[in-house]
ROLUM-210350 format. One record per residue (C-alpha): residue number from 1; y, z, x; residue in one letter. Coordinates in steps of 0.2 Angstrom, whole numbers, padded with zeros to 4 digits, always signed. Each point is the difference from the previous one (the first is absolute). Example, Ala and Ser with C-alpha at 12.3 -4.5 7.8 and 13.67 -1.06 7.14 Angstrom:
// residues 2
{pt 1,{-0022,+0039,+0062},'A'},
{pt 2,{+0017,-0003,+0006},'S'},
// end
This chain:
// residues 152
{pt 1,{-0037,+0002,-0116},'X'},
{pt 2,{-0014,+0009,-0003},'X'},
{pt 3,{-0010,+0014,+0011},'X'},
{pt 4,{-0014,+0010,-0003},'X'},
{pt 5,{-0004,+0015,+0010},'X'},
{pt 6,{-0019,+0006,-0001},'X'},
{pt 7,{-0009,+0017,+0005},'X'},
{pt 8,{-0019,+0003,-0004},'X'},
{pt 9,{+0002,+0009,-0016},'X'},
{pt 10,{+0019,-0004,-0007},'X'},
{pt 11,{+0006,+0020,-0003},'X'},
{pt 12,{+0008,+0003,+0017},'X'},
{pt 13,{+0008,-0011,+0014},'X'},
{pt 14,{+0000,-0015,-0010},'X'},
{pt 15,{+0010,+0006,-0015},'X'},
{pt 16,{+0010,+0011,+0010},'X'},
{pt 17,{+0003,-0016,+0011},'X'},
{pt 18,{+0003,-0011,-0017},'X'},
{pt 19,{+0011,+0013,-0007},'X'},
{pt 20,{+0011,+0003,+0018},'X'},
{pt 21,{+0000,-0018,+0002},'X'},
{pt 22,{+0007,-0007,-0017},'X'},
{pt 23,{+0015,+0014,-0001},'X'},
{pt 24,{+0004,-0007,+0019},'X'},
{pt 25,{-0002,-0017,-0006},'X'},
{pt 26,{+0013,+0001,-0015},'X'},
{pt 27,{+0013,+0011,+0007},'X'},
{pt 28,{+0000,-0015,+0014},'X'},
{pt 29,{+0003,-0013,-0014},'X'},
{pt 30,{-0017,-0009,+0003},'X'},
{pt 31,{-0008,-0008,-0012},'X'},
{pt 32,{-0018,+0005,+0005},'X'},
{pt 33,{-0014,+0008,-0011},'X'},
{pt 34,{-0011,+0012,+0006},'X'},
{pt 35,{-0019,+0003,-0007},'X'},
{pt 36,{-0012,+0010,+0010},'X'},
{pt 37,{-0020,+0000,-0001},'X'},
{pt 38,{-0016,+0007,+0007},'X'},
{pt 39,{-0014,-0007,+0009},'X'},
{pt 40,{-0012,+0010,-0011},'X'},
{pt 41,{+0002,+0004,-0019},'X'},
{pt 42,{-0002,+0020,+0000},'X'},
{pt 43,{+0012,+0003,-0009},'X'},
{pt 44,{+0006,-0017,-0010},'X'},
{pt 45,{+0011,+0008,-0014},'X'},
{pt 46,{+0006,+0016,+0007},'X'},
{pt 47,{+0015,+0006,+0003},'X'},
{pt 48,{+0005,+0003,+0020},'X'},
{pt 49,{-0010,+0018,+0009},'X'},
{pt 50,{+0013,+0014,-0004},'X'},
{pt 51,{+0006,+0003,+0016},'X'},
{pt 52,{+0005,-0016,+0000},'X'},
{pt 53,{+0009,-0001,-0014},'X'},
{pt 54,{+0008,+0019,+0004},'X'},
{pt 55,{+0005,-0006,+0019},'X'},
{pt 56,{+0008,-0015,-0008},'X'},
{pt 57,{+0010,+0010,-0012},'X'},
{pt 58,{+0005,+0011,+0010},'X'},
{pt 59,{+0008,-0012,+0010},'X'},
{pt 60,{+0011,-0007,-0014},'X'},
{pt 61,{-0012,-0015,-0006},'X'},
{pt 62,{-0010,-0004,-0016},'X'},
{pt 63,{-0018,+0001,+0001},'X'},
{pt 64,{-0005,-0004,-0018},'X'},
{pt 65,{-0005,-0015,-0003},'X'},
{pt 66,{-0013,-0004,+0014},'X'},
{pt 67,{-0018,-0003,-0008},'X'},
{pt 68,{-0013,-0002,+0013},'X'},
{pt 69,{-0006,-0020,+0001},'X'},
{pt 70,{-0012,-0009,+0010},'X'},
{pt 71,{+0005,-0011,+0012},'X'},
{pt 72,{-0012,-0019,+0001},'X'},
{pt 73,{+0003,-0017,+0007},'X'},
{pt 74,{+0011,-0008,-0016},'X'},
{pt 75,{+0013,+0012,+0005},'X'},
{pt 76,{+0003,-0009,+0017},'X'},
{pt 77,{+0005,-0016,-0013},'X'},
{pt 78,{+0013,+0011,-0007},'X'},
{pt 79,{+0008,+0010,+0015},'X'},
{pt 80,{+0010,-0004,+0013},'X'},
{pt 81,{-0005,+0014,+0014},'X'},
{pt 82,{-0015,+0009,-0002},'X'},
{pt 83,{+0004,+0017,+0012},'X'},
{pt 84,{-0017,+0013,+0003},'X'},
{pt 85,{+0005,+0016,+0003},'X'},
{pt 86,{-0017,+0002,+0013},'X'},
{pt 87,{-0012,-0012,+0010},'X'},
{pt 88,{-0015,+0003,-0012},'X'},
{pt 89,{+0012,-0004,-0015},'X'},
{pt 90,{+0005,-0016,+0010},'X'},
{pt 91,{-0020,-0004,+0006},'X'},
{pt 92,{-0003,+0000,-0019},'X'},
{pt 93,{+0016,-0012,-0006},'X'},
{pt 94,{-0003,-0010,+0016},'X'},
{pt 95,{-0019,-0003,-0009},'X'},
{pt 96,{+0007,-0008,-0015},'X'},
{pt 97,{+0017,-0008,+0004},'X'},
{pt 98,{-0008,-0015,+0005},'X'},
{pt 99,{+0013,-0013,+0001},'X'},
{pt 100,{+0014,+0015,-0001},'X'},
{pt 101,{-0002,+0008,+0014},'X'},
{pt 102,{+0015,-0005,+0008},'X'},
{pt 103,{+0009,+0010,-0014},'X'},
{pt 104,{-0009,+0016,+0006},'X'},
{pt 105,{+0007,+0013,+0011},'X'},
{pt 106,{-0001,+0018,+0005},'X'},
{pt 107,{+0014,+0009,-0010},'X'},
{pt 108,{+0003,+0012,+0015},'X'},
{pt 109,{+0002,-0017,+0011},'X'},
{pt 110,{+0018,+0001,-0007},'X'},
{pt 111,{+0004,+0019,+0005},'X'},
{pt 112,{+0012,+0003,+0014},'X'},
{pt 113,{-0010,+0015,+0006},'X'},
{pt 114,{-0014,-0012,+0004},'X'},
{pt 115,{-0017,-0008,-0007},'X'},
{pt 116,{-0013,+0009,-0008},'X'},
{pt 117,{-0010,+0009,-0014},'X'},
{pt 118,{+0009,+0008,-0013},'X'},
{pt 119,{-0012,+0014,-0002},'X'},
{pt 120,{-0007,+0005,-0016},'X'},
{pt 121,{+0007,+0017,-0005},'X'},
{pt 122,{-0016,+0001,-0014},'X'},
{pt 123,{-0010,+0014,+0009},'X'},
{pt 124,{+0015,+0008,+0006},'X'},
{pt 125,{+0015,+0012,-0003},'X'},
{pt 126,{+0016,-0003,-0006},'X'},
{pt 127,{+0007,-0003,+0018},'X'},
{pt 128,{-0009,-0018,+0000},'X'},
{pt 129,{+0008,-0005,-0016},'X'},
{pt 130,{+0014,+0004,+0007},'X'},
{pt 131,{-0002,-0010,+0017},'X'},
{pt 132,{-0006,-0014,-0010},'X'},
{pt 133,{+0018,-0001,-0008},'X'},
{pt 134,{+0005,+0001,+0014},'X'},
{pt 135,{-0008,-0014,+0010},'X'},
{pt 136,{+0003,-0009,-0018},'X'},
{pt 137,{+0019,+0001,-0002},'X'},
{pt 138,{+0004,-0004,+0020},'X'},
{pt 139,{-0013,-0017,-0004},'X'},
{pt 140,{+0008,-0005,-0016},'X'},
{pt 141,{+0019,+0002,+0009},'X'},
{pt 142,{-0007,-0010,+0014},'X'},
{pt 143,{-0010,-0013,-0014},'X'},
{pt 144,{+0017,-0002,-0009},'X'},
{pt 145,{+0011,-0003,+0015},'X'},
{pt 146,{-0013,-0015,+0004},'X'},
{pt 147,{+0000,-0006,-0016},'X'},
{pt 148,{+0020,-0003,+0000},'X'},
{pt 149,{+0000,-0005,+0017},'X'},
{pt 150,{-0010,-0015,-0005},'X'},
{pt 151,{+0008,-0002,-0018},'X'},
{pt 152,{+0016,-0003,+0009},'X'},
// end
């Protein structure tokens, strides 16, 4: 299986999400791959924002290797499950899954807490990188226990 999670510009919630999600994923023993994207190609090539990469350090995971990509229509071919971490990230994949869009979903449409954004911590302080792990680890939890409840 293959899933892709996609922000605007690929240095925040998405890698932070890619980074959370795969850890989750192979401590459960699932064979998945995670990749992650953005709608728009600011920053195709850099490494995720600082704060990001700190946050996620912080709390015991490995930041370094994310390099910022941009997300277009091919990838639905290749992925599984295409989770957008807001409703303008998922307006924009929505636009070009064409046949695909069955693969598409919110990525917080999985979160116990409830539906919803995951905000973008960019303009913010370190408590929204912070909240965004947050949201991200209680999703990914909640993403791997419906993956092995329907592997089994």
């Amino acid at each position: 299986m293959k899933i892709a999670v996609v922000c605007l510009g690929n240095i925040c919630r998405s890698p932070m999400a890619d980074v959370v999600l795969e850890q989750r994923l192979q401590e459960a023993g699932l064979d998945a791959e995670v990749v992650s994207a953005g709608t728009a190609g600011y920053h195709v090539g850099n490494p995720m924002d600082a704060r990001a990469a700190s946050t996620l350090r912080a709390a015991g995971y490995d930041p370094s290797r994310h390099r910022a990509q941009r997300f277009t229509g091919d990838w639905f071919e290749d992925c599984d499950l295409v989770l957008a971490m807001d409703d303008n990230n998922h307006a924009d994949l929505l636009a070009i899954a064409g046949d695909h869009s069955d693969k598409l979903r919110m990525f917080r449409s999985f979160d116990p807490a409830g539906p919803g954004d995951v905000p973008d911590p960019y303009y913010g302080g370190s408590d929204g990188f912070r909240e965004v792990l947050e949201m991200v680890e209680r999703t990914a939890d909640a993403i791997v226990a419906e993956l092995q409840r329907v592997s089994h």
